[in-house]
N, C-alpha and C positions, 0 to 999 in steps of 0.2 A: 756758431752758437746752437744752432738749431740741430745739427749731429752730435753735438755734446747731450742734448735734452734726448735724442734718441737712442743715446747711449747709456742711459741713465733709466731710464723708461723699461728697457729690455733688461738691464741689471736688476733693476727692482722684480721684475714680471719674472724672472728665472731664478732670484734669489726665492719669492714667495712662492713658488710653483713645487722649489726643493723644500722648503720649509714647510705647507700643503702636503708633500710628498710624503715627510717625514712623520707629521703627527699621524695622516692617516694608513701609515703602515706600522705605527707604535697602535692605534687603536685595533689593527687588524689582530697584533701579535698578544694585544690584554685579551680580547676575544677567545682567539684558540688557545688560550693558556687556560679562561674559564672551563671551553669544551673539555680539553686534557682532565684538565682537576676533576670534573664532573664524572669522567668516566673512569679515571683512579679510583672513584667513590664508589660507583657502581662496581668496578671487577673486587674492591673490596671485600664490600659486602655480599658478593657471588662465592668467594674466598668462602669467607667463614661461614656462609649457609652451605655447601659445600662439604666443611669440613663437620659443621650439627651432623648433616644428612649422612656422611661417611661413619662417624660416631651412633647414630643411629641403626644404621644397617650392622654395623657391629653387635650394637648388642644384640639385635633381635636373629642376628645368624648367631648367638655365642653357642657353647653347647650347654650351658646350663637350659638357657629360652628354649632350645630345640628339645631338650629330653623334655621339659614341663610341657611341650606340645605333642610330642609322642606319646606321652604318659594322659593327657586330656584326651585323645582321640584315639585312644587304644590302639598305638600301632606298635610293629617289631621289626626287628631287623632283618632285614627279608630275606627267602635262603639264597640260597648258594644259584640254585635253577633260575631264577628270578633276575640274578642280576647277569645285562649283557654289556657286551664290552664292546664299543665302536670305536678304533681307529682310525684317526684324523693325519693324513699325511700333509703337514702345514708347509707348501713350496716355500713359504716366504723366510720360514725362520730355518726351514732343512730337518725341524725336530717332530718328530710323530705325539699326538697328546690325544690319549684317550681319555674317553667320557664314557660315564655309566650311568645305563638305565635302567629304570625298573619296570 
């Protein structure tokens, strides 16, 4: 009788131990589900701020914005002497991309 009661004891003690187990790896998994969502939120809104600020620099590089600021600050298109030409040998893409200065 007394092996049947410690039989019984240990069944209970390992059924609650797995059942214990369960809710709190179901409470672990609501947890980083909130973290997740939270930070879907965030890259969101990184997203679309992002895309303002990409729309913003647009306009303000457009060529209309650029002539009304060359036209504000009296400037020209500068000669021919003025501008130089630096060649970039880029190893990583194989392709040469020049930049110019003034």
């Amino acid at each position: 009788m007394r092996r049947n009661n410690v039989k019984i004891f240990v069944g209970i003690f390992v059924f609650g131990l797995i059942g214990f187990s369960h809710v709190y790896l179901r409470m672990q998994c609501v947890d980083e589900d909130y973290a997740l969502n939270d930070l879907r939120g965030k890259i969101k809104k990184a997203s679309l701020l992002n895309k303002e600020l990409k729309a913003d620099k647009a306009k303000l590089l457009s060529v209309k914005n650029l002539r009304s600021y060359a036209k504000r600050y009296k400037l020209k298109v500068p000669e021919r002497e003025q501008i130089i030409v630096i060649k970039d040998n880029a190893k990583t893409t194989g392709q040469s991309k020049s930049h110019t200065s003034i």
